[in-house]
C-alpha positions in Angstrom: 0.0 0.0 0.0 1.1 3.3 -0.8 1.3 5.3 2.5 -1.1 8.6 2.5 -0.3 12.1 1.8 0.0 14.6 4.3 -1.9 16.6 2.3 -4.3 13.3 2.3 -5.2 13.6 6.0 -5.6 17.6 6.1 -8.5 16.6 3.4 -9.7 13.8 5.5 -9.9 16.2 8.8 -13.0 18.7 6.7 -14.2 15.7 4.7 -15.1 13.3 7.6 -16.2 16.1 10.0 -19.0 16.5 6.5 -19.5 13.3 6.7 -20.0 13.1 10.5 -22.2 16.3 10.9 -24.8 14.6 8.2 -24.8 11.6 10.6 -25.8 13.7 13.1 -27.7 16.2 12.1 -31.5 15.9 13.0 -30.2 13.3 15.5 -30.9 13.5 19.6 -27.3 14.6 20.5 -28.5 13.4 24.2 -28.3 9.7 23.8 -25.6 8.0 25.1 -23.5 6.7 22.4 -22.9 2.1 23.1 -18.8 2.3 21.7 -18.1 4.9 24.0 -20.5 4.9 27.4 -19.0 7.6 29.0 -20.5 10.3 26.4 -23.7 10.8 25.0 -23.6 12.5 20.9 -22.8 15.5 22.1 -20.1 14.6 24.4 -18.7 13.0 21.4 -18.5 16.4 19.4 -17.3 17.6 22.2 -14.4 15.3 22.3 -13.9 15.5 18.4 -13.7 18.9 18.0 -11.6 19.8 21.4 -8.9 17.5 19.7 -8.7 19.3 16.3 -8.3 22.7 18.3 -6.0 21.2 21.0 -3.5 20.1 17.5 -4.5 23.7 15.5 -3.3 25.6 18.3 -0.3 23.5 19.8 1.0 23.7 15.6 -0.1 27.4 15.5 1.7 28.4 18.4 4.7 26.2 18.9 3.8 25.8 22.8 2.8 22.6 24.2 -0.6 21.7 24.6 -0.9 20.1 28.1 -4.3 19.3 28.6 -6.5 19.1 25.7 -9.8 19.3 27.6 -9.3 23.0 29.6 -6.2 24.9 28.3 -7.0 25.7 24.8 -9.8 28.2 24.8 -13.0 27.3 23.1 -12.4 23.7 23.7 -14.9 22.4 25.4 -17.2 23.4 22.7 -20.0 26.4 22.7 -22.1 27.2 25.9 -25.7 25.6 25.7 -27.7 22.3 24.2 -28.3 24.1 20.6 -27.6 20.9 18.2 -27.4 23.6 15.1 -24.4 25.6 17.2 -22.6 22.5 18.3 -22.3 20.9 14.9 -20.9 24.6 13.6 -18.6 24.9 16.1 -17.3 21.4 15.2 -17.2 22.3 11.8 -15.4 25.3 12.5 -12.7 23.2 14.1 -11.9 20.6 11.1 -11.3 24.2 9.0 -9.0 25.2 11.8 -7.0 22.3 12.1 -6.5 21.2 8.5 -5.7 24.4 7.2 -3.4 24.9 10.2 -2.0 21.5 9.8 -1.4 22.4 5.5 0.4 25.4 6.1 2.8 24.1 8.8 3.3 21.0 6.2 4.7 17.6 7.4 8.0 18.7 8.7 6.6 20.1 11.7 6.4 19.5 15.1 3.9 20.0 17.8 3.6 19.0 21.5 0.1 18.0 22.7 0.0 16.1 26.3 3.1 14.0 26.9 4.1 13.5 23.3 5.7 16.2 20.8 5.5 14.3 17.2 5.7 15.6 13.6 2.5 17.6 12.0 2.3 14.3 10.1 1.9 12.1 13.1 -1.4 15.1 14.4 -2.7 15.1 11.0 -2.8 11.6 10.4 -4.1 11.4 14.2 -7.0 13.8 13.3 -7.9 12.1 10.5 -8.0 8.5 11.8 -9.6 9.6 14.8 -12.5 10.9 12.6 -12.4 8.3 10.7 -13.2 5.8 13.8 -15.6 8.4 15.5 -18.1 8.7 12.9 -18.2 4.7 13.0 -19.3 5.6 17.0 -22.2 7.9 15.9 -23.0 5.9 12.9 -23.9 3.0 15.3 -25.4 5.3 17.5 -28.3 6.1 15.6 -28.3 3.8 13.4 -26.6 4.6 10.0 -25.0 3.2 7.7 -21.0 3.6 7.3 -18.9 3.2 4.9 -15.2 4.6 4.4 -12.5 4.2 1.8 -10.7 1.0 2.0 -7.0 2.7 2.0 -8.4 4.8 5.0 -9.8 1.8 7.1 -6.5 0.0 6.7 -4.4 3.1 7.3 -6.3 3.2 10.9 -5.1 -0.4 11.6 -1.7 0.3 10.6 -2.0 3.2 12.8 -2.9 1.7 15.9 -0.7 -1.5 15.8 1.5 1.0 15.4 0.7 2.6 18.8 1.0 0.0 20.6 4.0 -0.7 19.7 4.9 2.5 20.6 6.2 2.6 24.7 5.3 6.3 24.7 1.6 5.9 23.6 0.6 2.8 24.2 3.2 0.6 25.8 3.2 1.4 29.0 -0.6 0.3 30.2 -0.9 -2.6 32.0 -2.9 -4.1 29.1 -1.0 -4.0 26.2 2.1 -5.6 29.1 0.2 -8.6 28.8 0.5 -8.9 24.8 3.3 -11.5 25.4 3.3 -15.6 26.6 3.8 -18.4 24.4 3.8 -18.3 20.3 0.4 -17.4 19.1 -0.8 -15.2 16.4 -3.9 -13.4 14.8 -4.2 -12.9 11.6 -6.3 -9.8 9.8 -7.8 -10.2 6.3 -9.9 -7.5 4.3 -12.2 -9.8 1.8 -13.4 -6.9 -0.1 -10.2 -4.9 -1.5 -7.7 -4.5 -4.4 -4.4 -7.2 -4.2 -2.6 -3.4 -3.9 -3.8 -2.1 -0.8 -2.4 -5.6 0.4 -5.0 -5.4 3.1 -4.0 -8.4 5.6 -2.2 -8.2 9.1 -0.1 -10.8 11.1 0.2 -9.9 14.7 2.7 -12.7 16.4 2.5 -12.8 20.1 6.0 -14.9 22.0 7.4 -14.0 25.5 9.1 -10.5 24.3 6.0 -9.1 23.6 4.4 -8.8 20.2 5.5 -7.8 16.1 3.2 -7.1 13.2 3.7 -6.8 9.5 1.5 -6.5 6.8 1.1 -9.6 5.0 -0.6 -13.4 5.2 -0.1 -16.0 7.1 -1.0 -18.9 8.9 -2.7 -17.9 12.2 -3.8 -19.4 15.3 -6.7 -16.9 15.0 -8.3 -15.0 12.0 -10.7 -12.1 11.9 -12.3 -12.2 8.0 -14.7 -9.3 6.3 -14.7 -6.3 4.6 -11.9 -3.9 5.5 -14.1 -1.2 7.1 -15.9 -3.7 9.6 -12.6 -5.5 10.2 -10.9 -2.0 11.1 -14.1 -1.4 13.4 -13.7 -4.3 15.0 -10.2 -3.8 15.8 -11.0 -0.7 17.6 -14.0 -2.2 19.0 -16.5 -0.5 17.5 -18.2 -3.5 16.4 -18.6 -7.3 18.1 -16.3 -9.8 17.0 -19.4 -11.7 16.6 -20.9 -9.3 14.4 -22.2 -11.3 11.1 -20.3 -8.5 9.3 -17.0 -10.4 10.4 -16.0 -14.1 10.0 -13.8 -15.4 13.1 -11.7 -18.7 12.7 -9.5 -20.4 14.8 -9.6 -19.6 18.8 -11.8 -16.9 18.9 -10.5 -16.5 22.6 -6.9 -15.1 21.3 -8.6 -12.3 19.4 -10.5 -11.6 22.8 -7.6 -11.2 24.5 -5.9 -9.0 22.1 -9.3 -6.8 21.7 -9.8 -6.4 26.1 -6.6 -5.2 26.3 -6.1 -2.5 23.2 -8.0 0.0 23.5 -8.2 3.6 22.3 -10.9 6.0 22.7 
């Protein structure tokens, strides 16, 4: 697969905040959305579009960002329960950040919490976080979802990259236990061009655990159509969903899934 643009994500930032603001528009923004229990709809916005001014102003400024959800002003999103003001607001943000992450270009760098990364690392961040979002408010009131296939296994890479990563991810006592005796899970897209090369292998032995794109023999296997695969993996969708075929010991990709998470 050829790896996205930088100028790729900064488009994805506006076009899946469109595509997230028709999810929701006309929707109760009151309900609690099932993927994420802790929010409702609107807590969601709230989240989506304090993270895109949290990276537009930590890039715009050059000063780190410590906490996303109170320093940066505006933030936490307009004053009030006006669905029409919230979803401009959040729209106002995706502009923002992606023409804030365009001009600074991919050579960048911007500290936002703990970790100072390239503008490529926030942009592709923005994007993929989006990208996984509107899957939460999609299910939440019941839409359909689709996303491009080089996008939905983009956000894979992405996370297995993370946890990899002992800065983001490592450390919690979850991903820790990714380690014990040789086993492996294996990811395969059904529904995408031999290019995008859309299959996984995650190997699991005492060290820890590696992944590489490609096939292989696994003791586990999580089958379907890349964009229900990728929710899956970010469990935004069952395992047992009928979307998804699972083979092997189911259990393995349970244990992966409980202990990877990423809001």
């Amino acid at each position: 697969m050829t790896p996205l643009t930088h100028d790729r994500y900064c488009h994805e930032v506006m076009a899946q905040t469109g595509m997230l603001t028709d999810v929701l528009r006309g929707a109760d923004l009151w309900v609690p959305v099932p993927t994420c229990p802790d929010w409702t709809l609107a807590g969601l916005v709230r989240h989506i579009g304090g993270n895109l001014r949290s990276v537009e102003t930590a890039v715009r400024t050059g000063t780190p960002v410590e906490d996303p959800g109170g320093q940066v002003p505006g933030a936490a999103g307009p004053d009030g329960d006006d669905p029409a003001t919230l979803e401009a607001w959040l729209a106002d943000a995706a502009v923002r950040c992606a023409d804030m992450l365009r001009d600074a270009g991919p050579g960048g760098t911007a500290r936002i919490g703990a970790f100072e990364r390239s503008t490529a690392f926030w942009a592709r961040r923005a994007a993929n976080d989006l990208v996984v979002h509107r899957a939460d408010a999609a299910g939440t009131v019941h839409a359909g979802y689709i996303v491009a296939p080089e996008l939905a296994a983009d956000a894979i890479d992405e996370l297995l990259g993370m946890v990899g990563d002992p800065q983001i991810m490592g450390s919690s006592p979850g991903v820790a236990q990714l380690r014990g005796s040789p086993r492996s899970i294996h990811l395969h897209a059904t529904d995408t061009e031999p290019e995008l090369a859309a299959e996984w292998l995650i190997e699991l032995g005492p060290d820890g655990f590696t992944w590489r794109r490609g096939h292989g023999k696994a003791t586990a296997a999580l089958r379907g159509p890349v964009a229900d695969v990728m929710r899956v993996f970010y469990r935004r969708l069952p395992a047992g969903s009928e979307r998804v075929e699972v083979l092997g010991e189911a259990a393995l990709l349970d244990f992966w899934l409980e202990r990877v998470s990423l809001s």
